[in-house]
C-alpha positions as CSV (number, residue, x, y, z in Angstrom):
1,X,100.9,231.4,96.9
2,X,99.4,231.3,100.4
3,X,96.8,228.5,101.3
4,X,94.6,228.3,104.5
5,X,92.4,225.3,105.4
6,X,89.9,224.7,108.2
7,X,87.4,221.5,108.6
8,X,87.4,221.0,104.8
9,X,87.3,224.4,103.8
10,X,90.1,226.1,102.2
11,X,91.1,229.3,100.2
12,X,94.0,230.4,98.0
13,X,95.9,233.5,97.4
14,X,98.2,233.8,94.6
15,X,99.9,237.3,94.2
16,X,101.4,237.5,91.5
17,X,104.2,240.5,90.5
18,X,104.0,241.5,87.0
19,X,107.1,242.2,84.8
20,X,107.0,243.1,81.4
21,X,104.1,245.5,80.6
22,X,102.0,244.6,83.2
23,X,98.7,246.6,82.0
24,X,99.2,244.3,78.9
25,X,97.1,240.8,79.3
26,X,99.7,238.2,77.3
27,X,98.4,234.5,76.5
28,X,100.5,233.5,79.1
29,X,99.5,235.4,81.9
30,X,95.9,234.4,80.8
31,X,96.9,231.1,81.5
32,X,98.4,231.7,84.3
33,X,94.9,233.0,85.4
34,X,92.7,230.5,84.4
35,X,94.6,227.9,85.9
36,X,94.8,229.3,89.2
37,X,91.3,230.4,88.5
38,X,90.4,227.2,87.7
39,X,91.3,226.0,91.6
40,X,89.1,228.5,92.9
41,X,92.3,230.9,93.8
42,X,92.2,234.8,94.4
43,X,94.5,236.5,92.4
44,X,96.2,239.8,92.9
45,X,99.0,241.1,90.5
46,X,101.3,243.7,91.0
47,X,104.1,245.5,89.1
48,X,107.8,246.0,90.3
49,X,106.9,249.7,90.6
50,X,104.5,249.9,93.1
51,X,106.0,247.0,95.4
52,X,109.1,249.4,95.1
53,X,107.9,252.3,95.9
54,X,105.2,251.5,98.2
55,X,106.2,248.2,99.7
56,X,104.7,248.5,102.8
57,X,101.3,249.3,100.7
58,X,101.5,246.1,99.1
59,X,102.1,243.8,102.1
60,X,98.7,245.3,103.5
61,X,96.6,244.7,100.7
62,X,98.0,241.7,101.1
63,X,97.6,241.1,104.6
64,X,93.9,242.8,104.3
65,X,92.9,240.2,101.2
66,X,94.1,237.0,103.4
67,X,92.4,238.2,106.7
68,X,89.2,238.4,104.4
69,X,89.4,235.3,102.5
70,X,90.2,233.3,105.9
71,X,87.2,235.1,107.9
72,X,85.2,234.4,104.6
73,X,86.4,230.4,105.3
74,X,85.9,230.4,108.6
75,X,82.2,231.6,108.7
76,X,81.4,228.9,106.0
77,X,83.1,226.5,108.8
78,X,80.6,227.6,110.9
79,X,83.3,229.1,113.5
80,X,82.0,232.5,113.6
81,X,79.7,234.5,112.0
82,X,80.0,236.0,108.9
């Protein structure tokens, strides 16, 4: 989970990697969901596979979805423009 705050604003990531069946949507990883959901987090999933075989893939979708998310908090700050 990675949290950023500014003057009252904040966002959440949760990235979340998927184990068994991950294409399958299980009552638990629904809850899962709706409680992160539920605090206004992003969530991304991924499966063992393609952190594996594409790591560096996933740690810039990654890096790209928390650049967003914190220029998306700091232009409702009022810190620069959006």
């Amino acid at each position: 989970m990675f949290e950023s705050r500014c003057e009252g604003f904040e966002r959440t990531l949760a990235v979340m990697l998927d184990g068994d069946k991950p294409n399958e949507r299980t009552a638990t990883k629904q809850q899962a969901d709706s409680a992160l959901l539920s605090t206004n987090a992003v969530v991304m999933r991924f499966t063992p596979a393609e952190v594996e075989n594409n790591p560096d893939g996933s740690y810039e979708k990654i890096s790209l979805r928390l650049t967003n998310l914190i220029d998306e908090m700091l232009a409702e700050a009022g810190l620069i423009k959006g």
